[in-house]
VOKOLMI-307147 format. One line per field, with one value per residue (C-alpha): x, y, z; residue in three letters. Coordinates in steps of 0.001 Angstrom, whole numbers, plus 500000, padded with zeros to 6 digits. Layout:
<sites>
X <- [X_...] $
Y <- [Y_...] $
Z <- [Z_...] $
mimar <- [ALA_...] $
</sites>
This chain:
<sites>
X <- [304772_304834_305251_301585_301789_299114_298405_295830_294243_294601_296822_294768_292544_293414_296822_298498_295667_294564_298933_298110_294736_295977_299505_297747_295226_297736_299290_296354_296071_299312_302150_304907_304735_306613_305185_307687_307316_310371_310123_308256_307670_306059_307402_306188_308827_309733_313079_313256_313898_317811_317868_317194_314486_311557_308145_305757_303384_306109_306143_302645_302106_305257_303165_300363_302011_304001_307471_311019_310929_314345_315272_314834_310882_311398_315164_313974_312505_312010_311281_310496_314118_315393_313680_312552_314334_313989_315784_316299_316828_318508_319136_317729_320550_320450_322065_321566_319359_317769_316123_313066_315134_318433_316630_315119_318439_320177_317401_319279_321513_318863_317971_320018_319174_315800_316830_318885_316194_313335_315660_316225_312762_311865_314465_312978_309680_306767_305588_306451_303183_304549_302521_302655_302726_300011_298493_301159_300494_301426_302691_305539_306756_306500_310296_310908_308676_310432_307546_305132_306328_309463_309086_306058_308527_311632_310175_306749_304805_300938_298426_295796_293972_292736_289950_288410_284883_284141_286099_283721_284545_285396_284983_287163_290224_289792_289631_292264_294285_293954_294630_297410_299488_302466_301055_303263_301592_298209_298266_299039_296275_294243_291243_290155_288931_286544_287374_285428_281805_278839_275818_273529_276400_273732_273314_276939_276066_275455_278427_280480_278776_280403_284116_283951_281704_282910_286310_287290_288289_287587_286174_287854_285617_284064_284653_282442_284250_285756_286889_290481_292260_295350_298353_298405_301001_300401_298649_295658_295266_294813_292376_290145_290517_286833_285810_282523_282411_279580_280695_284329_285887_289103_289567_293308_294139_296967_299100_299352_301949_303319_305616_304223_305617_304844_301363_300903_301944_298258_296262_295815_294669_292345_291140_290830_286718_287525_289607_288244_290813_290972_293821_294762_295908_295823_295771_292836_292312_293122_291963_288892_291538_292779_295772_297587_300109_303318_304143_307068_308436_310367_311228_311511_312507_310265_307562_308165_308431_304615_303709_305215_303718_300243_300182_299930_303356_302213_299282_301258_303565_300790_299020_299094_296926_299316_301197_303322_305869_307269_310698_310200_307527_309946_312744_310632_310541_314198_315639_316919_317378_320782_320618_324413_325374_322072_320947_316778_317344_319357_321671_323537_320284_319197_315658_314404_312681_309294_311849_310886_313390_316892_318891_320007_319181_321779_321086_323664_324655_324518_320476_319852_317738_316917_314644_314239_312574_313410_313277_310886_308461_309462_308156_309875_308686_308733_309166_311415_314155_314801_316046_318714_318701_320572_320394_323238_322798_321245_317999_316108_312783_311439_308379_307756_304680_302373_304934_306191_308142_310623_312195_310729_308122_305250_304720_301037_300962_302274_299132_300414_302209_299377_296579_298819_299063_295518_294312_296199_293960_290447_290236_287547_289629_289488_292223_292011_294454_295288_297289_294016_292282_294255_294383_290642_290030_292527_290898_287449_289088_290729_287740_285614_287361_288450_284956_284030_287567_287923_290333_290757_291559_293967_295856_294963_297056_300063_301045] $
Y <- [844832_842587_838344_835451_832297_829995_827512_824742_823605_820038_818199_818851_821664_823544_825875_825410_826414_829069_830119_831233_832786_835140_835837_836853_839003_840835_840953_842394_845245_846533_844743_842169_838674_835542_832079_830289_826863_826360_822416_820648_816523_815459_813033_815705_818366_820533_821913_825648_828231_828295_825009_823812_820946_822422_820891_821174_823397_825870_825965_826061_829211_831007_830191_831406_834711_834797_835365_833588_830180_829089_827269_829832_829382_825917_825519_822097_819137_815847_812629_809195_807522_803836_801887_803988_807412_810224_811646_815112_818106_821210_824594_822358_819512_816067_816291_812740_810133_810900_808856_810227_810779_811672_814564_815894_815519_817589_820173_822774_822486_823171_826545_828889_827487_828490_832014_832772_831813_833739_836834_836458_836672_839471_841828_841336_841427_843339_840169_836752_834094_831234_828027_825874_822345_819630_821230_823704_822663_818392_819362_816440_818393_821955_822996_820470_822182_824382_825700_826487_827842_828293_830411_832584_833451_834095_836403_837186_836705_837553_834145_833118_829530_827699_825097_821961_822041_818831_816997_817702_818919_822242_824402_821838_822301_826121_826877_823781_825142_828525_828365_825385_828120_830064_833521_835109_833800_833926_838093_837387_835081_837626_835273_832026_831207_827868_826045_823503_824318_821890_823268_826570_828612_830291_827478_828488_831862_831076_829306_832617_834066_831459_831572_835457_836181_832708_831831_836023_834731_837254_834717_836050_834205_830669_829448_826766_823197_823634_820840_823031_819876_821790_821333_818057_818268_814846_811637_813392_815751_813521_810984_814611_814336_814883_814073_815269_814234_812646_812519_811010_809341_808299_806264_806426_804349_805416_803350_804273_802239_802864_806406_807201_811117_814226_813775_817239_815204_813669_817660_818202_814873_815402_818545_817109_817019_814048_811958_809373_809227_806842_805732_802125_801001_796917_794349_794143_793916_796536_795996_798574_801644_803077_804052_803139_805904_804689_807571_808865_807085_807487_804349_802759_799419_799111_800512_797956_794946_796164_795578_792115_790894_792581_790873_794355_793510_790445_791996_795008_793084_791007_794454_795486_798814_801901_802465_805466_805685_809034_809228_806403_804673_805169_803379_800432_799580_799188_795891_795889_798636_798475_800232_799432_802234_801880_804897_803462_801290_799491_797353_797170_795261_795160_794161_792915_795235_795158_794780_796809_798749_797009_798963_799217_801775_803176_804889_807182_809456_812852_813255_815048_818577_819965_821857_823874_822779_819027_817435_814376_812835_815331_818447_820527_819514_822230_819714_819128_816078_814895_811926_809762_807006_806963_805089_803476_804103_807382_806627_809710_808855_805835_804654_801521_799920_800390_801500_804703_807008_809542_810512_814324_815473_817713_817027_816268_820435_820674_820927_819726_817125_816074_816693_814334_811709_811278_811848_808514_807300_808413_810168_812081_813467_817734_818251_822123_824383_823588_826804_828775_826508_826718_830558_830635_828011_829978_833173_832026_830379_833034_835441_833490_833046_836627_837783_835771_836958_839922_841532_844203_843013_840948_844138_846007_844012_843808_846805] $
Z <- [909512_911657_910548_911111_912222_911443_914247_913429_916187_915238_911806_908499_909872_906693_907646_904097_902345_904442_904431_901104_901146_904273_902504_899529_900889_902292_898956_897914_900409_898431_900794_900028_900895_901288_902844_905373_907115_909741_909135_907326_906910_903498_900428_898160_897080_894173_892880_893763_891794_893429_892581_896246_897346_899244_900301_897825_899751_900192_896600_895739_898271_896448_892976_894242_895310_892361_894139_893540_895084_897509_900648_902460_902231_904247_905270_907092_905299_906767_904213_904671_905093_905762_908276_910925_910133_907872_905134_906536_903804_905247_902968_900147_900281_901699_905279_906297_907946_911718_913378_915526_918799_917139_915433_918682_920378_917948_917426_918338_915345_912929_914581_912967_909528_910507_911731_908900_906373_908329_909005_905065_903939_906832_905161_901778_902233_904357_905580_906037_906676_908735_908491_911582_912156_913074_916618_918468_921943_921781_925486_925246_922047_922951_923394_920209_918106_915622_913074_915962_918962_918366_915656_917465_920920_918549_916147_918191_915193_915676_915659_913463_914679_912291_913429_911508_912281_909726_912622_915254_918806_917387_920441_922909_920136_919886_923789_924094_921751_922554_926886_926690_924511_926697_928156_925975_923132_923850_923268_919929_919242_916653_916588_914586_911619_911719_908557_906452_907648_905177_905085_906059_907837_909589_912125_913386_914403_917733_917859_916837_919605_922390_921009_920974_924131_926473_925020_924308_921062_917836_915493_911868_909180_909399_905743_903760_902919_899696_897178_895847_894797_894645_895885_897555_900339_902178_901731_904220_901563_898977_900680_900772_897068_895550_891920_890263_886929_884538_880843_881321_878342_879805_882557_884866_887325_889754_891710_895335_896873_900265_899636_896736_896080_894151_893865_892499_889197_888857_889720_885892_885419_888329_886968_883416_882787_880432_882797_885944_888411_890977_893284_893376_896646_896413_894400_891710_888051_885770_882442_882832_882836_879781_881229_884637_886225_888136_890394_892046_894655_897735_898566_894852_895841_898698_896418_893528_896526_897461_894126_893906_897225_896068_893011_891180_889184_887963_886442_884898_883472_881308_880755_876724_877481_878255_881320_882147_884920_886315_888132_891195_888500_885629_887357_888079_884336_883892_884248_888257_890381_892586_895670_896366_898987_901287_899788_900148_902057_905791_903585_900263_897679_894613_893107_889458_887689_885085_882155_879554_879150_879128_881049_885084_887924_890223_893050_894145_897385_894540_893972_890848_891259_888207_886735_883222_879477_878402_875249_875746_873373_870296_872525_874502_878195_881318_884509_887199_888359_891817_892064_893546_890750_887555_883959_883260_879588_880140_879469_879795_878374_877234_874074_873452_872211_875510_877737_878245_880899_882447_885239_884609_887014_885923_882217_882702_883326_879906_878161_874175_875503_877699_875071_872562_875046_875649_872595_870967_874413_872782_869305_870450_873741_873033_876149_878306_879240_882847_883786_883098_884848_887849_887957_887937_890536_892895_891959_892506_896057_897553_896297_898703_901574_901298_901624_904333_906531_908571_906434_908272_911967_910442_908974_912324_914144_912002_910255] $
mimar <- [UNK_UNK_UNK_UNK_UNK_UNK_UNK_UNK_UNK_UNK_UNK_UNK_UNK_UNK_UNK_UNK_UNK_UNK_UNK_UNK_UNK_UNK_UNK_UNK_UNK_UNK_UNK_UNK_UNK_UNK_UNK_UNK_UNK_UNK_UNK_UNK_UNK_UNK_UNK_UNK_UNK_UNK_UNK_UNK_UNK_UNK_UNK_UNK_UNK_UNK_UNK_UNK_UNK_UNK_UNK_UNK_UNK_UNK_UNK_UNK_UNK_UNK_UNK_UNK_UNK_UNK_UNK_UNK_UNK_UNK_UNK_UNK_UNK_UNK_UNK_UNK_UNK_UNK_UNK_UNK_UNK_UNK_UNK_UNK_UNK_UNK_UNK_UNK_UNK_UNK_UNK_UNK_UNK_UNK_UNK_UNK_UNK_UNK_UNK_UNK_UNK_UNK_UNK_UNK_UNK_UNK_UNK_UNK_UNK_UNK_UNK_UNK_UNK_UNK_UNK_UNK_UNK_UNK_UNK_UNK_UNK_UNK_UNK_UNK_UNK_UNK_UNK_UNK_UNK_UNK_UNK_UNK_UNK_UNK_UNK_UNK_UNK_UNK_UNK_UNK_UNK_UNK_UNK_UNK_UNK_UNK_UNK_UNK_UNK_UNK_UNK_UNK_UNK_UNK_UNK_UNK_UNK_UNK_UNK_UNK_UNK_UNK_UNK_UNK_UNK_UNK_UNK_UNK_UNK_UNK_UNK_UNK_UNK_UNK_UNK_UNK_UNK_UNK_UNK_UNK_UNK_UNK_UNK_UNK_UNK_UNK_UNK_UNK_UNK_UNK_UNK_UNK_UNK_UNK_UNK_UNK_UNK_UNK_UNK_UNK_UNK_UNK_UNK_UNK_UNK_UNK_UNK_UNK_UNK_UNK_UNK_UNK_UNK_UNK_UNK_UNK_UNK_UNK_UNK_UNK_UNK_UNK_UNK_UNK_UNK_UNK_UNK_UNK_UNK_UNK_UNK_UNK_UNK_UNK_UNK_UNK_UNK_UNK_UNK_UNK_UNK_UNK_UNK_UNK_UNK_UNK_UNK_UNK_UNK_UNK_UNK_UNK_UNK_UNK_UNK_UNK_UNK_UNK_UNK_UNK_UNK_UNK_UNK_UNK_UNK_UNK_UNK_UNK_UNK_UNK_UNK_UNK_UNK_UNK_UNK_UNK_UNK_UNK_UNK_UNK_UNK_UNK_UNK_UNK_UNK_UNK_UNK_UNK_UNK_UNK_UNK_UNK_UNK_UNK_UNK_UNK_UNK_UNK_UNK_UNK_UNK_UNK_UNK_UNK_UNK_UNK_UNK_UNK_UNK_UNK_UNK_UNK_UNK_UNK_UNK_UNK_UNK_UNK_UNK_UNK_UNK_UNK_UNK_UNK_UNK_UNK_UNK_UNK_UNK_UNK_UNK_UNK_UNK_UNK_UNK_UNK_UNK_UNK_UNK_UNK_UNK_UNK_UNK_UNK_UNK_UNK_UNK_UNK_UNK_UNK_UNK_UNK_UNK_UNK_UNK_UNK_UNK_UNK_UNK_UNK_UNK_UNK_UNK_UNK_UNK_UNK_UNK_UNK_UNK_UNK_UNK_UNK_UNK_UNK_UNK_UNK_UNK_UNK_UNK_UNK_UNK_UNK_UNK_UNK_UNK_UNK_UNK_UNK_UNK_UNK_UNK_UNK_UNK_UNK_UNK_UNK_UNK_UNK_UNK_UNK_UNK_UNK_UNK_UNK_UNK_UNK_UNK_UNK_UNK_UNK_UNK_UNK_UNK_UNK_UNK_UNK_UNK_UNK_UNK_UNK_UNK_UNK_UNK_UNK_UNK_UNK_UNK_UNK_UNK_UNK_UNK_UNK_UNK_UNK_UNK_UNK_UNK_UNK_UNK_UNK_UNK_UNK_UNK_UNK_UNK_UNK_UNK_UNK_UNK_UNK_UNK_UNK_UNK_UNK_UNK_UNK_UNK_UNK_UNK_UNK_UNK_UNK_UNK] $
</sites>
């Protein structure tokens, strides 16, 4: 068969999501599948199955197609870094800080980590879905662009557009799109799917009409906005975060500083009938939630500085109602965090902690990527560590009074654990099974979009 890359015609048109819904209608036409993005920038990652760091949508779209997660699914990550550069992740392991133009100017290096880990997946599996990157025709960034063109010429993968109608100007980005591409590429193109339509789809019948008979585009599906709330991979994707709920009973509050990270952490919360959600992104009072949620972090001591010069730390720290902190959050209650090799951040510093818990963060060169069954709280917690700080006293967990927290992400998916924990909340709090959840919501998804996709041009023009 022969490998799809998914091109959105502009950043957030929808290529993650629809990464997975292609892959695993494929998957469902009896073929084998694996998801791929070249390089990828986001603060959210998971620990692989080989024990490697990958974007979290990399991950999701493995989940989702039920195959073994490893770096080869996105041998390039780029996170936010000191001062003006990133952290950059390569095979799953911290290769350094780049700034913007250093990592253009050494692109080349990265290339045949790219080819190795495509090449990999190609030989194991019928198919390999490549997501792209923002739009693939920024003209100043065309021969820099490894998950977009790049990929397409070197493997001469077949092309899906995906366009974001809710944007407006949907027919300038699709015949943009679509003629700035290299002439090599644009034979490829097997049509466009128009993404995030509100309303009667009807009215955009006419409009199929123009991109197929004035653009010579094959329109593939024009799919209805949908509120997944699934696998967040950027800050974007959360802002799109929708919550309809009327009989709530308990309120959480989230803290949203600067890099806040992994917030995949807070989806069962979000999908939690009982729970109101909301994001807290500056200084206010906070005695109407129940509960407020440190985060991770990936800048922890710029993070915790935000909430000093907000005033949020001042009112945590006289806050009696329960706060929990995960991995960046967690280290934020110890007593100081010591950033002594410029791990975080351009010089050697240090910064006092909330206090709580009377012990000192380290952060060190080694980050910690784990991931199994830990024993937290008296159960037996499924999660994941990545981290670069370390408790001096090996503090793993911590339960005091109001105040508790871990460095473990993904124990809100563990549905005892989370049921306890909210039920102390709200004795009347029942708790659901999120996994179940999930599987339906995904079901019901793909379902739609499948329906509404022309399934078979898509497998015309690759097997």
């Amino acid at each position: 068969m022969t490998p799809i890359s998914i091109f959105g015609t502009s950043s957030d048109a929808g290529k993650s999501t629809l990464t997975f819904v292609i892959a695993k209608i494929i998957q469902n036409a009896g073929y084998t599948v694996a998801p791929f993005k070249a390089q990828n920038v986001s603060n959210n990652s998971h620990v692989a199955d080989d024990g490697s760091e990958i974007a979290i949508a990399q991950f999701f779209q493995a989940e989702v197609l039920g195959v073994p997660t490893s770096y080869h699914l996105n041998p390039v990550l780029l996170k936010s870094g000191r001062g003006n550069t990133a952290s950059m992740i390569v095979n799953g392991r911290v290769a350094g800080e780049k700034e913007v133009r250093e990592y253009y100017r050494d692109l080349d290096t990265l290339k045949p980590s790219v080819d190795a880990s495509f090449e990999y997946l190609s030989s194991r599996y019928d198919c390999v879905v490549c997501e792209g990157a923002g739009s693939p025709v920024e003209l100043n960034l065309m021969d820099k662009d490894l998950s977009n063109i790049y990929i397409a010429e070197r493997f001469n993968t077949k092309i899906i557009l995906v366009a974001d109608i809710e944007r407006g100007g949907v027919f300038a980005s699709i015949w943009g799109v679509y003629n700035l591409l290299p002439d090599e590429l644009k034979k490829n193109v097997i049509g466009v799917i128009v993404n995030k339509f509100r309303g009667d789809m009807s009215l955009f019948d006419e409009g199929v009409t123009i991109i197929e008979e004035r653009f010579g585009i094959p329109v593939l599906g024009v799919l209805p906005y949908g509120e997944l709330n699934l696998g967040f991979e950027d800050s974007q994707s959360l802002m799109n975060y929708v919550q309809n709920k009327t009989d709530t009973k308990i309120s959480v509050g989230v803290i949203a500083y600067p890099t806040m990270s992994n917030y995949n952490d807070i989806e069962p919360l979000i999908h939690d009938e009982e729970l109101s959600v909301e994001f807290i992104r500056g200084d206010m009072a906070l005695e109407a939630y129940d509960v407020i949620l440190l985060p991770g972090s990936k800048l922890v001591i710029n993070d915790l500085r935000w909430l000093k010069k907000t005033g949020l730390y001042g009112r945590l720290r006289e806050r009696t109602k329960a706060v929990y902190g995960i991995c960046g959050g967690y280290q934020m209650m110890f007593a100081r965090i010591d950033d002594l090799y410029a791990i975080e951040n351009l010089e050697p510093t240090s910064e006092e902690g909330f206090g709580w818990i009377e012990d000192v963060i380290t952060l060190e060169r080694d980050k910690i990527l784990t991931k199994g069954t830990y024993p937290l709280f008296d159960h037996e917690i499924k999660g994941f560590e990545i981290r670069h700080g370390i408790s001096l006293q090996n503090i793993q967990w911590f339960a005091n009074k109001h105040v508790r927290g871990s460095f473990v992400h993904g124990i809100f998916e563990n549905n005892a654990f989370r049921t306890r924990f909210f039920h102390k909340l709200h004795a009347e709090y029942i708790g659901y099974d999120f996994q179940k959840r999930k599987a339906a919501i995904l079901d019901e998804f793909i379902g739609e979009c499948a329906g509404r996709i022309d399934v078979k041009r898509i497998l015309d023009n690759v097997i």
